[in-house]
Every structure is written in C-alpha cells, then in structure tokens.
N, C-alpha and C positions, 0 to 999 in steps of 0.2 A: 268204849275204847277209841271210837273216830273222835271224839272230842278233843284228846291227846294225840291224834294220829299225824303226821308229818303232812299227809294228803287229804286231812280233811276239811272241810270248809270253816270251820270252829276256829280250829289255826288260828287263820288269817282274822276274821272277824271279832274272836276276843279280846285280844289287844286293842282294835278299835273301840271296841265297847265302851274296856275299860279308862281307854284313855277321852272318850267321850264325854263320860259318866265325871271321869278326875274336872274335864273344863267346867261343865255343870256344877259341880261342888264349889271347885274355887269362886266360878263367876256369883253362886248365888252368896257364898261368902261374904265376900268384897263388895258386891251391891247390897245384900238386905238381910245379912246376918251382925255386920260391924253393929258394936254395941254404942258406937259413938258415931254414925252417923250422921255429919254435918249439912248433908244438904238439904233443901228443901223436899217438902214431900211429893210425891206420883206418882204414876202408875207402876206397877213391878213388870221389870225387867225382864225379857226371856235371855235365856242364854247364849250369846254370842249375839243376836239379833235384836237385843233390848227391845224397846218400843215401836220400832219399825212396822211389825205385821199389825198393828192399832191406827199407823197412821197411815194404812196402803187403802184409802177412801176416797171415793170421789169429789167429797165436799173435807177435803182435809181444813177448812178453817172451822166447820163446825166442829167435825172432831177438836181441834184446840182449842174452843170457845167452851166445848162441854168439857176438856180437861178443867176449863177455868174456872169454872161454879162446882166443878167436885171439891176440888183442891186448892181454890183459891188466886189472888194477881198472881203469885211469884211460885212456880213450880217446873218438877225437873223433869227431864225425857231422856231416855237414852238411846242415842243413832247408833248403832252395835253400841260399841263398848264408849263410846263416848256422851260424856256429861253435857247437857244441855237447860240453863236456866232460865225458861219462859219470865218474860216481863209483860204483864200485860194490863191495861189501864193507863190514866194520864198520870198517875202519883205515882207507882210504883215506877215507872218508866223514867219519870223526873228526877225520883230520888236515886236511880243505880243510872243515869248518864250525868247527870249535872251535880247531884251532893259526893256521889262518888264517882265521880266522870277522869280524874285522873289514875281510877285503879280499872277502870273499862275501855283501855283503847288498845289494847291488844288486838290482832288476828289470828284465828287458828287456820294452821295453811290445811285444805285439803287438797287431794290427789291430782286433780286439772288442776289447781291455779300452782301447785307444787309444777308443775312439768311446764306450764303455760310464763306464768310472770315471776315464777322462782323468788318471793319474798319482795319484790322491786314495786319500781310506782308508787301509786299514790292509794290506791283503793285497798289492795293487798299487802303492804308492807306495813311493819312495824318499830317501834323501841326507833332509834337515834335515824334510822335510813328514813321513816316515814318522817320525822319532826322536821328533818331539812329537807326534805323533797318537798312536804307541806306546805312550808315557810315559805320554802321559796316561789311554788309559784303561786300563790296567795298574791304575793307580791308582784310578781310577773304580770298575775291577770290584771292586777291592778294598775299596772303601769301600761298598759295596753288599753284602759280606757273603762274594765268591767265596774257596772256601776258611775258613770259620767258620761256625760253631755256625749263625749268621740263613739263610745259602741250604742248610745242609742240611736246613734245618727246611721251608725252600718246594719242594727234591727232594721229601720225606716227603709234604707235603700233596699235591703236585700224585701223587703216583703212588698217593695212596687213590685220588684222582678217576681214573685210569686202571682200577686193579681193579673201582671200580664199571663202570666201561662195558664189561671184560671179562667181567664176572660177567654181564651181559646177554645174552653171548653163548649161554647155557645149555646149552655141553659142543656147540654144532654148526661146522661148521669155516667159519673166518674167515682175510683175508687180514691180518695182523696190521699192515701199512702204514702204514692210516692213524692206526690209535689210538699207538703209539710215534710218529709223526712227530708228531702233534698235543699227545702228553703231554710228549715233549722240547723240543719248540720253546716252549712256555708258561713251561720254565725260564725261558729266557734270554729273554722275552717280560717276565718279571716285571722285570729287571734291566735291560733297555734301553730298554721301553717304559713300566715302571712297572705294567703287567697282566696279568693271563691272556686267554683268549678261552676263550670256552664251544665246547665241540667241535661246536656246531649252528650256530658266528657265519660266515656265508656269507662275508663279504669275507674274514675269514684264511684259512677254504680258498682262496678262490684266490689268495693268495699263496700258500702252499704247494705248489697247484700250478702258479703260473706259476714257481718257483724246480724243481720236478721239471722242468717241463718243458724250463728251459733247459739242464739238467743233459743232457739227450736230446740237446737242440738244438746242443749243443756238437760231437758226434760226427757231427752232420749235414756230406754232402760239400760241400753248399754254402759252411757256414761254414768248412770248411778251406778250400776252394777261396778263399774271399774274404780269409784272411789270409795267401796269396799273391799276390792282384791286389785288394784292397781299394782304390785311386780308382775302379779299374773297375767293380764290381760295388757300389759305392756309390748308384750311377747307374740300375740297377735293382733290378726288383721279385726277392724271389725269399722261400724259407725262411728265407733267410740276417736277410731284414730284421726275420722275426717275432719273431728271438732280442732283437733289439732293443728293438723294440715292448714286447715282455715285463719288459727290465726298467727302461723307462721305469715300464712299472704297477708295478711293484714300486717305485721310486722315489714315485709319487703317494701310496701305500699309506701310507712312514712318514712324507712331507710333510704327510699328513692330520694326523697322529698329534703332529708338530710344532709345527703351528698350534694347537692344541688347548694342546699347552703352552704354547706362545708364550703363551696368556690368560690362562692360571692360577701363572704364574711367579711364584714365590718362591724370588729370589735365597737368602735365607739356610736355607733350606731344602727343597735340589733332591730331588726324586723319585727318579731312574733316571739314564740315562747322558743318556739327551735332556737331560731338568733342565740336567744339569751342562755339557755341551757348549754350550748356550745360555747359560750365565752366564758360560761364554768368550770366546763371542763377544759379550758385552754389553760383557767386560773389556776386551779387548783391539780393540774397533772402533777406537780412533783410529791404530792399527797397520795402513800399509797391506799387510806384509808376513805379518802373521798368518796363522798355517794353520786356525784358526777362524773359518769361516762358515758360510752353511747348507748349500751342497752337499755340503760336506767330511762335515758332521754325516749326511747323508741319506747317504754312501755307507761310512759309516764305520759307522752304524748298522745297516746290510744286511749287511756284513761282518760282522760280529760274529753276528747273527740267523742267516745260514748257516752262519759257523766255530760255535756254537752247538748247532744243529741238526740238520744232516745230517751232518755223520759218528757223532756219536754212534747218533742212531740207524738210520745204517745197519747200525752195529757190534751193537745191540741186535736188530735183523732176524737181522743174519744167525747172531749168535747162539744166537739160539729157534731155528733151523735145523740150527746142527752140533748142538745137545743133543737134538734128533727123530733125527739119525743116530746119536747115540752115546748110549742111554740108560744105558748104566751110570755114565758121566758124572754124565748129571740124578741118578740116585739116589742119588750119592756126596753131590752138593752138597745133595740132601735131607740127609741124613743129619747134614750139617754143621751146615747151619742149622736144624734137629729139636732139635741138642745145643746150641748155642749160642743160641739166641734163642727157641726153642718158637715154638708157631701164632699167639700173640697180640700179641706185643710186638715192636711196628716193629724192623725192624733198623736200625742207626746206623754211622756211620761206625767209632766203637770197636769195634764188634764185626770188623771188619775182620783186626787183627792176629792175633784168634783162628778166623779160619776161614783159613787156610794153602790150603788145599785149593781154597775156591771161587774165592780170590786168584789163583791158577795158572790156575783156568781162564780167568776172565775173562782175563787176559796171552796164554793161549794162543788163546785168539777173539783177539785183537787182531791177533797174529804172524799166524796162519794165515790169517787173512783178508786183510788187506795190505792194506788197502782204497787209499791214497793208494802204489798199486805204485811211482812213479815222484817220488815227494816231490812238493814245488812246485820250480820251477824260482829258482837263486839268478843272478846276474851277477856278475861284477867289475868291483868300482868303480875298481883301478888295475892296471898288469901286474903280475902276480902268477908269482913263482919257485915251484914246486910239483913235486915230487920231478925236477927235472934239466930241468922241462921250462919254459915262459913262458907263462901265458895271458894274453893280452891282455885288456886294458880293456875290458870290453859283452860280454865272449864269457861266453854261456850254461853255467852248471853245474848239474849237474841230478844230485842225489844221489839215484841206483838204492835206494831203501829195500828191493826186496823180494830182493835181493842181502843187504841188512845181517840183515834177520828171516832169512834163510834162510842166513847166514851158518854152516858148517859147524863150523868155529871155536869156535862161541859155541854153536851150540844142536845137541841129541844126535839131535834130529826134527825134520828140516824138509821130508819129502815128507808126511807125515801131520801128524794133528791129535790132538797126545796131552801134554796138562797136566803129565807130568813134567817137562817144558823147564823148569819153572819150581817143582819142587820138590826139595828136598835128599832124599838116602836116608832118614834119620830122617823125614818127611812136612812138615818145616818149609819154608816158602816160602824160593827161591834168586831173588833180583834177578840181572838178566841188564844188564850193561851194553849189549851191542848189540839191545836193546829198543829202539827210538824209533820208533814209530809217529807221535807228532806230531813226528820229527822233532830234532833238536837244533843246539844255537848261538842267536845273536841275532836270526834268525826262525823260531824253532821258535812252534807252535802258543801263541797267548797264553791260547788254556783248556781249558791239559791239566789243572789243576786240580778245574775241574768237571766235565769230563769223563770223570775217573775214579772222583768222587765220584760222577755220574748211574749209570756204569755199574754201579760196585759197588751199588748202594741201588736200582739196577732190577733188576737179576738178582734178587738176593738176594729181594725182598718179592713180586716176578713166582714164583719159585718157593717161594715159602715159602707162596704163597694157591691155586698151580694145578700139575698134574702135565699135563706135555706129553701131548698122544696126537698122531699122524701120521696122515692124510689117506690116504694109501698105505703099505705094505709099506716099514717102514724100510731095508731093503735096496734099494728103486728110488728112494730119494730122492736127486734131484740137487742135489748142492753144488756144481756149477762154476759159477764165477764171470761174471758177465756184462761183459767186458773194455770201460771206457771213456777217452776219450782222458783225465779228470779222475781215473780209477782203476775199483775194481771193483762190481760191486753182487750183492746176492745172487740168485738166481734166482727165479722169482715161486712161495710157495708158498702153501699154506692149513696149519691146525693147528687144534685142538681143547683147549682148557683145558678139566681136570675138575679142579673144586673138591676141594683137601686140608681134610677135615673132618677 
C-alpha cells in the first residue's frame, strides 16, 4: 500500500524510474536498434553519456589508436548524444578533407565558443560569415608582407631583439617560455595591431597570460562539465566562469587597440589588419547584412593573434628541448649553418633550400611533436556518401592528425625523433606528403606560411648565436608531452645558452 501512498518514497521515485528507463529505450533506439543505420561502425553507446566513460583515460590517444585497429581509419564515437566521425591515417584523412573538402567545412558550435565568439571570426565561424572573413584576411595578410621579402625582414628584426634578451641570460639556466612567446607573438603583433610591445610593456604580458591561462582553463572538469549542462551551470559561480571573464579582457585588450585606430584612420592608407577591417566596415555600413563590424573585427583579430602565436612557439619550446636530448642533432645543424651562413650574416629564407639537413629537422620537430594531436574539429554541411558509408549533416569530423604524422606508410620513424623522415639517402631534403601539421583542405591553418618562415629563421639564428647546454643529465630529460584537450605541450624545462664566439 506505501507503494501507492501519497507519503511514500515510491511516489516520487517511480516516475523517475520510469521516465529514466523511457530515455534509455529511445536513446538505445535511435543509436543501435535503427535498422538503417548509416554511420560508420564503434563502440556502443551508453545512454545519455555515449562513449565518454571509455574515453575518461589517461593516455586518451591510445584509447583512440586502439579504437582504430578494432574498427578500422574511419569510425564513430559518441560525446553524450553527439556524433563523432574519427579520421584517422594519411588516406582516409585526404580523402574526407581534400576529395570531399567542400562538404567538411562546417563548425559545430559548442557551449564556450557558443557564449565566447558566438559563430564569428575566423576559427569558429561558418557557411558565408566564415568565406568572407577568410577571404579577406587571407588577403589582408597578404598585403601586409606574409610570405615576402617586407615580414621576413620584421622575423629578422624582431629576433635580434630576442638574442639580445637571451644574451642577458649570461650562460645561467632559464625557462625559455617567456622570451619565445613574447618574440613570436610581436610577429604577428606587427601585422594585426600595427606594433611590437617592448617585452617589459605589463598589459601585453597579461594578455599573454590570460590566453595561457585559458589554454589550462580549457582542460578544467568544470568547463567540460559545463559543455554538457551549459543553461545550468550558466547560472553559477564556478572556474568555469573565470575562462570567460578572461576572455572578455582579452577582448577589451584589442578594443583598446581599436579605438586608438578608430582616431587615426586613414582610409587610403590602412596600417595592419585593424586599419583594414575598419575601412570595411566604413565600406560596407549601409549593408545591413555585412559580416564587417566591430565585434567581428575584435574576434577575428584575437584569432589571428593566437593562430599566430601559440603554436608556433610552442613548436619553438619544444624544439630547444628534443635538441637538449639529442645533441648530435644540434651539432649537425651547427655545422650546417657554420657552412652556409657563418657567425655574422643573418640567415634568410634563401638560405633555406641549402641547409637540407636543418629543413628535416625542423619537419621532424613538427611530426614528432603533434602538437594539434587531434586537428580542429570539421562538420558536415550536407549528408555526405564517404566510403559505403552516410554522415549526416552537423555530425562532427575530426581528423586524428597524429594517426597521419605517424602514418607507417609515409614515414620510416614514427616511435622516435630522427630527421631522416625527411631526408633522401644522398642527404637531400625528401617532402612527405602526409606532413600536415596545420592540417589540410579549405580550413587548413591560414598561416602556415609564416609559420614556417618564423620557424626556419628562429632555429637557424637561435643556433647560429648559442649552443644548447641541459640543466640535467641529457639522459633524464623528459620529453613526454603534457596531453591537452586543445593538443600537447612541452613539459616545463630550463636550459642554458652559451654564446658561439
């Protein structure tokens, strides 16, 4: 009779049950009862939580490496209730961004970039706001020097100003962090804001570090937990809110920076990429449809500042790192640029084609390190036929890059870190097609250009002015990688430059 009772605990908990018991039905339904099931094959689904409690591992890339010899390159996962099409290998990855690369340039917005860059920019937008944002500053970069003779002339300056701050160091061990992140980011400082920043100017440090810090912030459980129940957790206070807060100030940072131009505008002769975005939206105001205005410019400006930034030089970190473990490496690449460029005379992008040797390496830091393990995530913008099988329209593809760099196939070393991957028997540099670190198709990185210009012309003039010394026993130096949900990062170390006289 409690069972039925008004005051019994039954009450209240049956209905739950049974309405428990209803989700479970439908969700097993709809995932792995449909007798037409079009997507590719994986693991089965829990309900509500899909694959999620498989992938709560510490070495989550094995887990997706050992989904991949269950089930094959191209298989599905489910993040709750959402579709996920693993790409993994150099073919498979080839053929769904480049044969079918006009039905993969979608974004699926999740919960922070929904509240953060609301659809806008360049990395998160889509369909007609992403093709003209794209376009245009493709074009912008390009009218600004990226890729010519003018920005490798402002790599060159900005990395004397580097060498002097490291020549201060005077041979005692330093964490190299902050001066690469400061000397990289003034790049593309010059070309989107029009300036450098002096490495002692307090407000750019903290945008630098509130972009480190949301980089952290990202792997926080709260923030996961919130872009699973985001109205709810909207509603309080937590960690989750700070990542916001953050880059709100990152936002105020280039709206200062804005305004500033806003005063000094001249239409016929713009500055930087601000300049130019503002004399768009000057153009284009009586357009109510325009994807030029100011927030667009403010979030599209940040993109660029991070796509900029932080990969390269985490790639330049972690670099000076495998060359502390492997100094027969460093010595070879002395030796190169000893023969090719001597102690006094900047090296230049021409000199490039003649150091084969240091070419390789730099490639093989790229490969080995992975840094972007898991790509950026693409969508489909319509059902899309892909080898026998249908992905639906909005379902997430996500091309496994450290499947394609470690592709077996393509490269002859891919459990170690050893520069022949990338050269011929005669010592001549060998191009690797399933190279793409930034990626490939029609949202591959929009500046791989300069980014392989910073790399080559930082290595090279970083070792042509200092020989690496290790803080510890080369042999206890740890290179494993510090795994994040955005990719990897090097582990925290120190290092000692001694000046090459």
């Amino acid at each position: 009779m409690e069972l039925m009772g008004s005051g019994g605990p039954w009450a209240l908990s049956l209905p739950l049950l049974l309405f428990a018991i209803g989700l479970f039905l439908l969700f097993w339904w709809r995932t792995e009862a449909s007798p037409q099931r079009p997507l590719p094959p994986g693991p089965r689904p829990l309900p509500l939580l899909g694959n999620l409690l498989q992938l709560r591992t510490a070495n989550i890339l094995d887990c997706l490496t050992k989904l991949q010899d269950t089930y094959g390159p191209v298989y599905t996962l489910y993040l709750g209730s959402q579709k996920v099409v693993m790409l993994c290998g150099f073919q498979a990855v080839k053929e769904a961004l480049i044969d079918h690369g006009d039905h993969f340039t979608g974004r699926t917005e999740i919960p922070i970039t929904k509240r953060t860059v609301k659809g806008q920019g360049i990395f998160f937008s889509e369909g007609e706001l992403w093709k003209q944002v794209r376009r245009f500053s493709l074009t912008t970069l390009r009218n600004f020097g990226m890729g010519k003779r003018s920005i490798e002339e402002r790599i060159q300056e900005e990395i004397q100003f580097l060498v002097e701050e490291l020549r201060k160091t005077k041979e005692l061990p330093f964490d190299p962090t902050f001066f690469i992140r400061r000397s990289v980011s003034n790049v593309i400082c010059s070309i989107v804001f029009g300036q450098r920043f002096d490495y002692n100017d307090k407000k750019f440090q903290i945008l630098l570090d509130l972009i480190a810090e949301n980089l952290q912030r990202v792997d926080n459980f709260w923030v996961q937990v919130y872009n699973l129940i985001p109205t709810i957790l909207d509603r309080f206070p937590g960690p989750h809110q700070q990542l916001f807060e953050n880059y709100r100030a990152q936002m105020r940072f280039v709206e200062e920076i804005m305004v500033e131009h806003q005063a000094s505008l001249d239409p016929s002769s713009p500055r930087d990429y601000i300049d130019a975005f503002l004399i768009k939206i000057q153009q284009e105001k009586a357009d109510p449809s325009s994807i030029f205005y100011p927030e667009n410019l403010l979030i599209s400006s940040l993109d660029l500042f991070f796509g900029g930034s932080e990969s390269t030089s985490t790639t330049l970190r972690y670099g000076l790192l495998l060359l502390l473990k492997h100094p027969e490496v460093e010595e070879q690449v002395h030796e190169e640029i000893e023969r090719v460029t001597g102690r006094n005379r900047r090296p230049c992008m021409e000199d490039r084609s003649k150091m084969p040797y240091t070419d390789a390496v730099i490639h093989e830091i790229q490969r080995f390190i992975d840094i972007f393990t898991l790509g950026v995530p693409r969508s489909a913008i319509v059902d899309t036929n892909f080898r026998g099988y249908t992905i639906p329209k909005g379902t997430i593809v996500m091309p496994f890059l450290n499947t394609v760099l470690n592709d077996p196939e393509h490269f002859e070393y891919t459990g170690t870190f050893n520069p022949r991957n990338f050269l011929e028997d005669d010592g001549s540099f060998k191009k690797n097609e399933a190279f793409m670190p930034f990626s490939i198709g029609k949202r591959m990185c929009i500046g791989e250009g300069l980014a392989r210009m910073e790399l080559f012309l930082f290595f090279t003039t970083i070792l042509q002015n200092f020989k690496l010394q290790s803080t510890v026993d080369r042999k206890d130096l740890d290179i494993t990688p510090t795994l994040k949900l955005l990719g990897k990062l090097p582990p925290p170390y120190e290092i000692s430059l001694l000046p090459r006289l």
